[in-house]
Residue, then its C-alpha position, 0 to 999 in steps of 0.5 A: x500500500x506504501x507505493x499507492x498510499x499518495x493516492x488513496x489518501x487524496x481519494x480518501x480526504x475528497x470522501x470518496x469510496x474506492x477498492x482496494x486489493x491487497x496480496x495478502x498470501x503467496x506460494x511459489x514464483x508469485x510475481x508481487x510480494x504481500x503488501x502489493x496494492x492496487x486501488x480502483x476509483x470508478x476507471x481510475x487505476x494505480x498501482x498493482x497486485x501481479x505486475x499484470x497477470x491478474x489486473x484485469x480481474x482483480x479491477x473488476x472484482x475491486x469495482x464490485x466490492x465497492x458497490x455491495x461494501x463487503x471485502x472478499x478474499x480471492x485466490x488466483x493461481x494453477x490451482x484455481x479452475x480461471x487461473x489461465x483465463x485471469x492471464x497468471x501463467x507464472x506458476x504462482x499462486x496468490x491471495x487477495x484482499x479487495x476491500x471497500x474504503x472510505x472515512x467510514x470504513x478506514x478512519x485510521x487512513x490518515x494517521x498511517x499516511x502521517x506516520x509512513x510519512x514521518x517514518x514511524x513504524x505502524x502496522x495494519x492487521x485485517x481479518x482476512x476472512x470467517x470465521x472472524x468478521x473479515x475486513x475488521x481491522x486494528x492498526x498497531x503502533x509500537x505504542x498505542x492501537x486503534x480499532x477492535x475486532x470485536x474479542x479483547x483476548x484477540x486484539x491483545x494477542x493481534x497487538x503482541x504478535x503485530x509489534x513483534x513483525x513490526x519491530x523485524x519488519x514483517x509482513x505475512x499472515x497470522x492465524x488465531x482461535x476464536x479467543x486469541x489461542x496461537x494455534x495456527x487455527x482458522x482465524x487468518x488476520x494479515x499484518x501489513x507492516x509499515x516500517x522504515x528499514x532499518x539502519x546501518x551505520x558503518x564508520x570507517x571509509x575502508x576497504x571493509x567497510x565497501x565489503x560490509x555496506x555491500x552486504x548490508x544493502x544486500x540484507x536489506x538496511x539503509x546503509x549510511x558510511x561516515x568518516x571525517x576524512x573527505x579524500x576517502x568518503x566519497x559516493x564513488x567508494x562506496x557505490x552501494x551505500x545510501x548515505x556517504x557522510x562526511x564527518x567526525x564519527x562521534x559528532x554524527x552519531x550524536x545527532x543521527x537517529x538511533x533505534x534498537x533495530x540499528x546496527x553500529x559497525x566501527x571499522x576504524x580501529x584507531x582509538x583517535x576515531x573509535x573511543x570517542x565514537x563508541x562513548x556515544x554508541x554504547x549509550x544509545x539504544x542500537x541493537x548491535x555495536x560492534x567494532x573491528x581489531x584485534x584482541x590486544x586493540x579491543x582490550x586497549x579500547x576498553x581501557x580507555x573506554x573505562x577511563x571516558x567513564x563507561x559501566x561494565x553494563x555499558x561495555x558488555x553491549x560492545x561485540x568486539x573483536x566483530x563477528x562470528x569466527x568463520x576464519x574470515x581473512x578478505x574484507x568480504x569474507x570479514x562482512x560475512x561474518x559480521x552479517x552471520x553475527x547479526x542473523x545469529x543474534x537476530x533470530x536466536x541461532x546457535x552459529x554451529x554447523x547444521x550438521x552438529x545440531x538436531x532438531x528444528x532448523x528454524x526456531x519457532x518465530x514471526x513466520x507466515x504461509x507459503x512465502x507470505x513473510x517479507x521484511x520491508 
């Protein structure tokens, strides 16, 4: 809805009512992921649900959920007797969503646009289908909701489940009893998660800092590199970067905006850039800080971190030297490790060899159906 949102809203403010359908599920080669969005107002069209495959249908099936008011569920797909007469001949299979919306329907809309446009995390959960009232719906900020689905031990249990994806990101489908029971049960209710991606902040315009802005952008962060050294931190060093930042790294993070999903990597290892830099980085509320040298530099750094004044607890926060042991010795080699690190800790992986386990391979967490989780 992100990429229709503009849209809608205008739509919305002027009182008129319109179709929206939503990519709510996939399997397979599907060819948009959940949370694509098409809109139709009368013959007005914007955004789309199969980058073509199904538009046809899914416009006229949005023209008719806006003239009886009701949502309707839709499947389409190889499984489906129409799949080839709708045009999706991709081998996929996807769901979708067609509501009716309108300022009756959907209040909420403009506190979404202002909070996506203020780039404050916000999620919508909407009952897809019976045996709950489908298209009620909740939106879930990480403090605060609004809107009920009429069961307070569902909304309670929808709130807790939504602000978890919303923290990683997710987007998918979640499955509930009538009560709220997590129990995979009948009750399907989708989370469209809006959140800014989150941000990497590497420090140090070297060579393993271009290695692990690659693979930063790569897992799906907004990735700034800063150094204070203008000859070195330049847009054409770091081509896969969204920000290069010219500037002394502890004055930068001082005033950039730092949440529990940002991941602070300090590659510099020179206690001129570094000390003063982890001074702020330990006193912010980062997910991840880590920072890049050897055993007797990190045992230097935290000598002198000590001296600047900084707890114990404060220092235990420090992932130093960076990254799991894999070996690594090339700069891209070393990024891997650090992106490992992030994955183990993101997910609660042990970082032994599959083959030196038993058990689950993925522990139990904010899945979804088929491929119905995407992270925005």
């Amino acid at each position: 809805m992100r990429d229709v949102l503009s849209q809608i809203l205008r739509w919305w403010e002027a009182g008129e009512t319109f179709g929206l359908a939503t990519v709510v599920n996939t399997f397979r080669s599907a060819p948009r992921p959940p949370g694509a969005a098409m809109a139709v107002l009368g013959d007005e069209v914007v955004g789309s649900v199969s980058g073509g495959c199904v538009e046809g249908a899914v416009f006229e099936l949005a023209k008719e959920v806006t003239e009886h008011g009701r949502p309707v569920l839709k499947r389409y797909g190889v499984s489906d007797d129409d799949a080839f007469s709708v045009g999706l001949t991709c081998g996929g299979i996807i769901d979708v969503l067609v509501e009716p919306v309108s300022r009756e329907t959907f209040p909420e809309l403009g506190r979404i646009a202002a909070s996506v446009r203020d780039r404050e995390p916000v999620a919508v959960a909407t009952v897809m289908s019976a045996p709950g009232r489908p298209g009620a719906r909740r939106v879930v900020w990480p403090e605060g909701s609004s809107g009920s689905f009429g069961v307070p031990r569902l909304d309670a249990a929808v709130d807790d489940d939504t602000r978890g994806m919303l923290a990683q990101g997710l987007t998918g489908v979640r499955r509930y009893g009538p009560e709220g029971e997590r129990r995979l049960d009948d009750l399907p209710v989708f989370v469209h998660s809006f959140a800014p991606p989150p941000r990497m902040l590497v420090f140090g315009a070297i060579d393993f800092a271009a290695a692990v802005a690659r693979i930063g952008k790569f897992l799906g962060y907004h990735v700034v590199v800063c150094d204070a050294r203008p000859v070195f931190a330049t847009a054409k060093r770091f081509p896969e970067a969204d920000e290069v930042i010219v500037k002394w790294p502890h004055d930068y993070l001082s005033a950039a905006h730092v949440d529990e999903r940002t991941v602070i990597c300090v590659l510099t290892h020179d206690p001129k850039f570094d000390v003063p830099l982890l001074e702020v980085a330990l006193r912010t509320r980062a997910g991840y800080v880590g920072a890049m040298g050897s055993r007797r530099t990190h045992d230097d750094r935290l000598a002198r971190l000590r001296e600047a004044g900084l707890t114990e607890d404060e220092l235990s926060r420090l992932r130093s030297p960076i990254g799991l042991d894999l070996g690594a010795r090339t700069p891209e080699e070393t990024a891997v490790s650090i992106a490992a690190e992030l994955i183990r800790l993101r997910w609660g992986g042990s970082g032994l060899a599959l083959t030196d386990t038993s058990g689950r391979i993925h522990a139990d967490g904010h899945s979804a159906e088929g491929n119905g989780a995407v992270r925005r």
